[in-house]
C-alpha positions in Angstrom: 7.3 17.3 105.1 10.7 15.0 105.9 8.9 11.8 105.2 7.4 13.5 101.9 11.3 14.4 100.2 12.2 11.2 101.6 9.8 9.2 99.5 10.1 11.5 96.2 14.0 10.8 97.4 13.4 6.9 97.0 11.8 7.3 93.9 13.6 9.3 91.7 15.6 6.3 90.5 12.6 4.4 89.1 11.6 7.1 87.3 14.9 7.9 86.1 14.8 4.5 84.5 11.4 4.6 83.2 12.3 8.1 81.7 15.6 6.4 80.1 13.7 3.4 78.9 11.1 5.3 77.0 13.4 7.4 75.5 15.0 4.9 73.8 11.9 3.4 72.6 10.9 6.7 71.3 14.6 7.0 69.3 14.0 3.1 68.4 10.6 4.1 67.1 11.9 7.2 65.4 14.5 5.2 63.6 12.4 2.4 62.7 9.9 4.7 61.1 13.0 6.8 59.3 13.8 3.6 57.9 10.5 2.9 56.7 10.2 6.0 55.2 13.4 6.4 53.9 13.2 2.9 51.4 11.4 2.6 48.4 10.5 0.1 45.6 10.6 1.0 42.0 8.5 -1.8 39.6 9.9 -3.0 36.5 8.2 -1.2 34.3 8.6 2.1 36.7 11.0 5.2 36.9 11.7 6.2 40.2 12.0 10.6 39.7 13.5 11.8 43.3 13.0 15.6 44.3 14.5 17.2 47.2 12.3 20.3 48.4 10.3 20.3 45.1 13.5 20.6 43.0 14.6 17.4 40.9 17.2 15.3 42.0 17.8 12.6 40.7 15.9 9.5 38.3 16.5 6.0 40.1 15.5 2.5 38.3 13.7 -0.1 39.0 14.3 -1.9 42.7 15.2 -1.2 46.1 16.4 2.3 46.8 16.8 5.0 49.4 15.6 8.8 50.2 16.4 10.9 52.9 12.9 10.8 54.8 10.6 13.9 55.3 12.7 15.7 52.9 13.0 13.9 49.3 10.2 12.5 47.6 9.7 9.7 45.1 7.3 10.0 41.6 6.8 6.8 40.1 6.6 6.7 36.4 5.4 4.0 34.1 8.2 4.6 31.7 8.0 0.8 30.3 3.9 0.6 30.2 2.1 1.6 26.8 -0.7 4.0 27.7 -3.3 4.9 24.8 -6.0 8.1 24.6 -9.1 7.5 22.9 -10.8 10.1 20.9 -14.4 9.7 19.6 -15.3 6.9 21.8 -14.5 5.2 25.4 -13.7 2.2 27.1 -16.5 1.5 29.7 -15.6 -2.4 30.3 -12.1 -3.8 28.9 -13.0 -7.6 29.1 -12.6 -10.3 26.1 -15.4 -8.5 24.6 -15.0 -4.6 25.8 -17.8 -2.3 25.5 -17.3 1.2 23.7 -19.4 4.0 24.4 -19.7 7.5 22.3 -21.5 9.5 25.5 -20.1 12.7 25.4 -17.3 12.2 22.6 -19.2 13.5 19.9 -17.5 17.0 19.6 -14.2 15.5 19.5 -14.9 13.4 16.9 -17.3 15.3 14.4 -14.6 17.4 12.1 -14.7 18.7 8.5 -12.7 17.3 5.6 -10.8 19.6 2.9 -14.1 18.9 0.3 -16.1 20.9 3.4 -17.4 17.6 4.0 -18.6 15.8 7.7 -16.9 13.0 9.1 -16.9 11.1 12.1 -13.3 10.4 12.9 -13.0 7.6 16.0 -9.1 6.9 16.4 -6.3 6.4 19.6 -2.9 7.5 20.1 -0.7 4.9 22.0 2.4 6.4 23.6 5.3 6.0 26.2 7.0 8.2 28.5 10.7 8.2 27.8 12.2 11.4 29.9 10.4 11.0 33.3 11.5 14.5 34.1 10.1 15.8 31.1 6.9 14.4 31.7 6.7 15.7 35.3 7.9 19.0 35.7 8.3 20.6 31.7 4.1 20.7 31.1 1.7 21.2 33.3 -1.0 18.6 33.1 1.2 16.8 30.0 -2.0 13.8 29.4 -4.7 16.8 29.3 -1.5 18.6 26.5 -1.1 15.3 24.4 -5.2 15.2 24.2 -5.1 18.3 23.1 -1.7 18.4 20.5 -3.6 14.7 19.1 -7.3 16.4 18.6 -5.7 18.9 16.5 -3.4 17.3 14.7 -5.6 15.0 13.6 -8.2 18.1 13.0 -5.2 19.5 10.6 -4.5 16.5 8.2 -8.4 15.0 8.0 -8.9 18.8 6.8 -6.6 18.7 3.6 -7.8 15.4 2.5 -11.5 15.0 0.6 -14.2 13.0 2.7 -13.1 9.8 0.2 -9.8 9.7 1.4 -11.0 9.7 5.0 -13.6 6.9 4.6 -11.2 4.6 2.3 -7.8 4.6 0.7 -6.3 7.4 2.8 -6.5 6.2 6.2 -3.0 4.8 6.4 -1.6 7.3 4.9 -3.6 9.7 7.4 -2.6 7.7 10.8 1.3 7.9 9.3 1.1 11.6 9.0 -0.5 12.5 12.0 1.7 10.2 14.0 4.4 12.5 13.0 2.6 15.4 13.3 2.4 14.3 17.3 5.5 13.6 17.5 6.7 16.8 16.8 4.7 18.6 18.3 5.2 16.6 21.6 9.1 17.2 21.1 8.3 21.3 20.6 6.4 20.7 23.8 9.2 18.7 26.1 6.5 16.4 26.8 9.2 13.6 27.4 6.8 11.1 25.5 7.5 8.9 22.6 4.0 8.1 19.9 3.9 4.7 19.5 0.9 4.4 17.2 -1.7 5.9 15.8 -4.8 3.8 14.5 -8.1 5.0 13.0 -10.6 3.2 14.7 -14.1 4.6 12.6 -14.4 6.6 10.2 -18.2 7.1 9.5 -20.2 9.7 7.9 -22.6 11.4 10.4 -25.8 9.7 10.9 -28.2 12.5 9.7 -26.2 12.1 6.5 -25.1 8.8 6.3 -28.3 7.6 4.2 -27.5 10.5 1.6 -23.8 9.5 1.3 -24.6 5.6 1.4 -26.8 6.8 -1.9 -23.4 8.6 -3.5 -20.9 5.7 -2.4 -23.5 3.1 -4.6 -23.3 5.2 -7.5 -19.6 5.7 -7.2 -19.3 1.8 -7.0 -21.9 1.9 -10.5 -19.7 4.7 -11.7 -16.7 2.4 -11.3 -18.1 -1.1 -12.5 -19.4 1.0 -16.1 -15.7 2.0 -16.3 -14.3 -1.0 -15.5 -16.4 -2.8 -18.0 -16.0 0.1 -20.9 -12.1 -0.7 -20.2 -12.8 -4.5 -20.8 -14.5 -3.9 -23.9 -11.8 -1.5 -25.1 -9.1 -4.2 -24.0 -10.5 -6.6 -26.0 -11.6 -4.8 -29.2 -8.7 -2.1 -29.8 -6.0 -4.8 -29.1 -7.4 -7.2 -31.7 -7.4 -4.6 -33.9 -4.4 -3.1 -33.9 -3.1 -6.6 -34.1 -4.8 -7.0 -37.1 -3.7 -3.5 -38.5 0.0 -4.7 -37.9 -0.8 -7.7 -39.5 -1.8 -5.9 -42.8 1.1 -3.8 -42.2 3.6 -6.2 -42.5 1.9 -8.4 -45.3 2.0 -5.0 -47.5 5.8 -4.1 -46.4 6.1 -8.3 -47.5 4.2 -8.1 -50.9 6.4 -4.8 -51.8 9.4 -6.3 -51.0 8.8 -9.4 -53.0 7.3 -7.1 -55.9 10.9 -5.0 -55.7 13.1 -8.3 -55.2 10.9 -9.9 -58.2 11.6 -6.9 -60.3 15.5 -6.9 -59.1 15.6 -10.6 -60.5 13.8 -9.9 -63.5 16.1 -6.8 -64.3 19.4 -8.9 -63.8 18.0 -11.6 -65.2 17.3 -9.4 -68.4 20.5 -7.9 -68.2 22.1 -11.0 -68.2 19.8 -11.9 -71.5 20.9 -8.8 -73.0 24.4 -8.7 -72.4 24.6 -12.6 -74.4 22.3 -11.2 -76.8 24.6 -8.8 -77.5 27.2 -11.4 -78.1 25.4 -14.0 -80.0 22.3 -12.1 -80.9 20.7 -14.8 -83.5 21.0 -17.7 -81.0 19.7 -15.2 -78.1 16.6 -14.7 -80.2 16.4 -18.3 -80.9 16.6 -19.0 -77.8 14.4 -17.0 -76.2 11.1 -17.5 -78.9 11.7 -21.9 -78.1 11.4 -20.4 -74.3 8.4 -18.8 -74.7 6.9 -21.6 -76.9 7.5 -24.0 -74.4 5.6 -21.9 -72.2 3.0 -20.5 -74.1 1.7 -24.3 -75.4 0.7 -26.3 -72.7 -2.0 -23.3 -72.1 -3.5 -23.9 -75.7 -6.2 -26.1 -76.2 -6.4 -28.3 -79.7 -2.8 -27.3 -81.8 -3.1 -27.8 -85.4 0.0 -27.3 -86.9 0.6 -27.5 -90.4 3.0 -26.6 -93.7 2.6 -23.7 -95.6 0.7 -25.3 -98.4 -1.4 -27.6 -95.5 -1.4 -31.2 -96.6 -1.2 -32.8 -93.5 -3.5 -31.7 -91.3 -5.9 -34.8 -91.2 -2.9 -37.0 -90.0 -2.5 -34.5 -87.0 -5.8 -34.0 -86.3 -6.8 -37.9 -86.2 -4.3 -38.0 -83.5 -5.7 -35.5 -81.1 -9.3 -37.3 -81.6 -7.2 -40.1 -80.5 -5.8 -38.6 -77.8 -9.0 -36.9 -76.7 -10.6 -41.3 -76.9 -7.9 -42.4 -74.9 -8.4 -40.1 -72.2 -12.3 -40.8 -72.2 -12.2 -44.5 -72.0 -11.6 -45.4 -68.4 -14.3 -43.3 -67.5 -16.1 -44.9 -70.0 -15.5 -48.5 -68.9 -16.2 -47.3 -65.2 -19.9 -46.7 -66.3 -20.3 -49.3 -67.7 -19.1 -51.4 -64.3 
């Protein structure tokens, strides 16, 4: 029993030390392991959001930071990475040529127009997050919420527009309206995330109708071309003759200005007359019947002028026949050449 307590006596030392030495591998362990956990890395593109006990702390930014261990913990947001939903269609390999697949997106996709018409409507919403804390802890499930705020706004502005706005010359002004749309909505929400884009991928018809609506698209297009060509006649016929109605127009507004400035002259000019008539009226009327002899004349033919008693009218006469020879003979003598 001596030689027993003697031994455990002996010993008590080395174990004392063992004891000592593992406790401070334990604390070196615990510390290393507090350090580990207590460190964190935030990317580039990342938010770090820290909560304490569930409740939010604090938002840290990208690199090297510190939490208290075992009770803070880190979410790690992609607040810089754009992130898309697709609607209508999915991505089953993104490669240089990615593969689409419509397996199980038909509902989402198949929606009415204002005309009650069908349309198949393919189309993704690429968004940020900008508020972290937002995005975590305002919605629950906020990617499942977007879907759901983008299938319907999209369900809202497709159903005020005809199926021919879808299909053609509205879908820009569609994808504008219903990124807004989203963007309010998302704001109403607190879902802390900012709509970068919104692009119509397809817009089809269905395909039990398609063949039917392929039919009323050609004779739209014929509808159009008949138009267009009706126009082209009209542009080239009425034009030309409203030209030529113009052109008429003026000539008449010409003649009846020259007709009225003619008859302005001929007034002064017979005021004129009249106003020296009235002064020397002999010469006046003198003057006037040599005027109109010189004029009336030259339109005569043979003139035969003689006295009163007419004795020499053969002398006259032989020289119009003379006249009348002399302008015959070079045509004469050309004949004869």
């Amino acid at each position: 029993m001596s030689e027993m307590n003697f031994t455990n006596q002996e010993m008590s030392p080395a174990i004392r030390r063992i004891i000592k030495n593992f406790r401070s591998i334990i604390l070196v362990l615990f510390l290393v392991v507090l350090a580990w956990s207590g460190f964190f890395q935030v990317g580039p593109e990342e938010a770090g959001v820290v909560v304490r006990f569930g409740k939010y702390k604090k938002t840290v930014m990208p690199g090297l930071n510190f939490k208290i261990p075992f009770i803070e913990q880190v979410y790690k947001v992609p607040v810089e990475r754009q992130q898309k939903l697709e609607f209508g269609f999915r991505t089953s390999s993104a490669n240089v040529r990615s593969q689409y697949t419509k397996s199980g997106t038909q509902n989402e996709s198949l929606m009415l127009t204002g005309d009650l018409n069908l349309a198949d409507v393919e189309w993704v919403v690429q968004y940020r997050i900008n508020d972290p804390y937002k995005f975590l802890f305002k919605v629950r499930n906020p990617e499942s919420t977007l879907r759901d705020i983008s299938e319907g706004a999209v369900r809202q502005v497709v159903g005020d527009r005809t199926v021919n706005e879808v299909l053609t010359v509205g879908r820009t002004e569609i994808a504008s309206s219903v990124e807004q749309l989203i963007q309010e909505l998302a704001n109403n929400y607190e879902l802390g995330v900012k709509i970068d884009q919104v692009v119509l991928q397809d817009v089809n018809p269905p395909d039990p109708v398609k063949a039917a609506f392929n039919a009323v698209n050609e004779a739209q297009q014929e509808k159009e071309t008949l138009i267009n060509k009706a126009k082209s006649e009209y542009n080239k016929v009425i034009p030309k003759a409203k030209g030529q109605a113009e052109e008429t127009i003026r000539k008449a507004e010409g003649y009846a200005v020259e007709r009225v400035n003619n008859a302005k002259g001929e007034v002064a000019r017979f005021n004129e007359l009249y106003s020296e008539f009235i002064k020397a009226p002999e010469v006046t009327r003198q003057r006037i019947y040599l005027e109109t002899l010189q004029k009336v004349l030259p339109r005569l033919g043979n003139k035969i002028i003689t006295d009163q008693e007419g004795n020499n009218v053969l002398p006259l006469l032989q020289m119009q026949l003379d006249k009348a020879q002399s302008v015959n003979l070079p045509s004469a003598s050309g004949n004869k050449e």
